[in-house]
C-alpha positions as CSV (number, residue, x, y, z in Angstrom):
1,X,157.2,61.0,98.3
2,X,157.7,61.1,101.9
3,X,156.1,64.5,101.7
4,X,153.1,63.5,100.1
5,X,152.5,60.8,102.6
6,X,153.5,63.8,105.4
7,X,150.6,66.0,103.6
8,X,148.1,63.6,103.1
9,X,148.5,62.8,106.6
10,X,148.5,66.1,108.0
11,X,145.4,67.3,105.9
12,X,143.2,64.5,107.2
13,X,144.1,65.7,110.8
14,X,143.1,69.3,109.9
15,X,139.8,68.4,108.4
16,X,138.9,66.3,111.7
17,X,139.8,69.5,113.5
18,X,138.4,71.9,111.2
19,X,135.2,72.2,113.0
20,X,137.4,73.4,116.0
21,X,139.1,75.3,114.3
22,X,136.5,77.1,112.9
23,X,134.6,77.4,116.6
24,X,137.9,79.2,117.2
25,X,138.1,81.4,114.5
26,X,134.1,82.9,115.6
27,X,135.6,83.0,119.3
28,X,138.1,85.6,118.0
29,X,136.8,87.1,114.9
30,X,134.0,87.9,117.4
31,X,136.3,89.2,120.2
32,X,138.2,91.5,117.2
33,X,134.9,93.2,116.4
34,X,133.9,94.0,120.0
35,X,137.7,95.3,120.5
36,X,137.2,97.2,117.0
37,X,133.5,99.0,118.0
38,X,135.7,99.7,121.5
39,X,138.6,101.6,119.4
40,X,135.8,103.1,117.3
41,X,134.2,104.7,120.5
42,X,138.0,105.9,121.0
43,X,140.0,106.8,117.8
44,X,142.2,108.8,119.6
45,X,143.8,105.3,121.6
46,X,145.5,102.5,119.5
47,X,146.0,99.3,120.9
């Protein structure tokens, strides 16, 4: 039960940070691509 209450809890924190947490996950899904078209440009180095 104490679990539940734990989940419940922890949920309702992650949905008032969602929106940050989604302004994070374009910060580096947007980073990855530029580092992605720069490995593209040189398929010969692996980071």
């Amino acid at each position: 039960m104490s679990f539940f209450i734990h989940y419940t809890f922890f949920s309702e924190k992650m949905e008032k940070s969602n929106f940050t947490f989604k302004y994070i996950i374009q910060i580096v899904s947007k980073k990855q691509t530029v580092l992605e078209k720069k490995a593209t440009k040189k398929p010969y180095i692996t980071c």
